[in-house]
One Martini backbone bead per residue (centre of mass of N, CA, C, O) as a GRO file, in nm:
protein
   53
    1UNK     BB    1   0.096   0.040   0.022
    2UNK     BB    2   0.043   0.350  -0.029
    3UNK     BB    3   0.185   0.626   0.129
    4UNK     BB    4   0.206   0.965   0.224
    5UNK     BB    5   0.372   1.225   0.265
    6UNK     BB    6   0.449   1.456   0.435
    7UNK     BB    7   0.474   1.806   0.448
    8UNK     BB    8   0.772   2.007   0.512
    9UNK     BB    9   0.812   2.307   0.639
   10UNK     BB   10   1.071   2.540   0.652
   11UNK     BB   11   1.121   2.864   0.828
   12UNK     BB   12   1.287   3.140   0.730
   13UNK     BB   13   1.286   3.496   0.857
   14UNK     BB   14   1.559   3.598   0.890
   15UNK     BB   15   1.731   3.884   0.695
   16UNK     BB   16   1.996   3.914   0.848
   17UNK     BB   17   2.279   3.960   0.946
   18UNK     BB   18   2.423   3.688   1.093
   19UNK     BB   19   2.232   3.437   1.100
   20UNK     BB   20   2.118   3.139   1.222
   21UNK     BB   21   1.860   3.000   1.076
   22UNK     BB   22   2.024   2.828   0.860
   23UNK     BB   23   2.171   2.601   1.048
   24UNK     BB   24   1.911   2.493   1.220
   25UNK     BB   25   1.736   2.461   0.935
   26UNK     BB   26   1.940   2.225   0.822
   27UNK     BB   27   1.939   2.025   1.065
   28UNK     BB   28   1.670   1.956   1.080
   29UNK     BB   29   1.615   1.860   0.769
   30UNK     BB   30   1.805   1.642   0.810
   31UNK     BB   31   1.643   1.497   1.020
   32UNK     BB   32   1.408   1.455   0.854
   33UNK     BB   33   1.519   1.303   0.608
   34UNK     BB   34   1.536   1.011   0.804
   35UNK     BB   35   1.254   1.044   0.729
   36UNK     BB   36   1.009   0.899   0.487
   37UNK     BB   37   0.734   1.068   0.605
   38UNK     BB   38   0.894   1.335   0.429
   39UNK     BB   39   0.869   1.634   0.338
   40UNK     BB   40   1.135   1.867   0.242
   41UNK     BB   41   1.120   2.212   0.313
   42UNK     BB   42   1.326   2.520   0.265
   43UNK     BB   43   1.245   2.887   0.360
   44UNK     BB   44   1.410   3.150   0.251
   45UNK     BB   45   1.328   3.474   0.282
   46UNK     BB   46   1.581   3.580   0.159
   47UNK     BB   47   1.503   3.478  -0.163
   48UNK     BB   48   1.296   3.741  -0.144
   49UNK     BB   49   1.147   4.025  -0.297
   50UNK     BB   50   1.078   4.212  -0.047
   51UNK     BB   51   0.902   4.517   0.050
   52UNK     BB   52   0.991   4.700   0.294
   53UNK     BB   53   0.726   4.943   0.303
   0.00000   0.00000   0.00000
């Protein structure tokens, strides 16, 4: 029987320098990725040009 995969987001929300959530978030990813009942992407907030004000 195929069972459906969770699909799990990770997001990255802060945009500063010198952040450490991309860190996190990619350990935590690494982790999630070892369970194969998860589909895994991580949404880093800085790669998307969103307007300052």
């Amino acid at each position: 029987m195929i069972t459906a995969r969770m699909k799990l987001a990770i997001v990255i929300g802060s945009v500063r320098q010198g952040r450490f959530g991309p860190t996190v978030a990619n350990w935590f990813a690494s982790q999630a990725r070892q369970h194969e009942e998860f589909e895994v992407d991580v949404i880093d907030l800085a790669d998307f040009d969103f307007p300052v004000s």
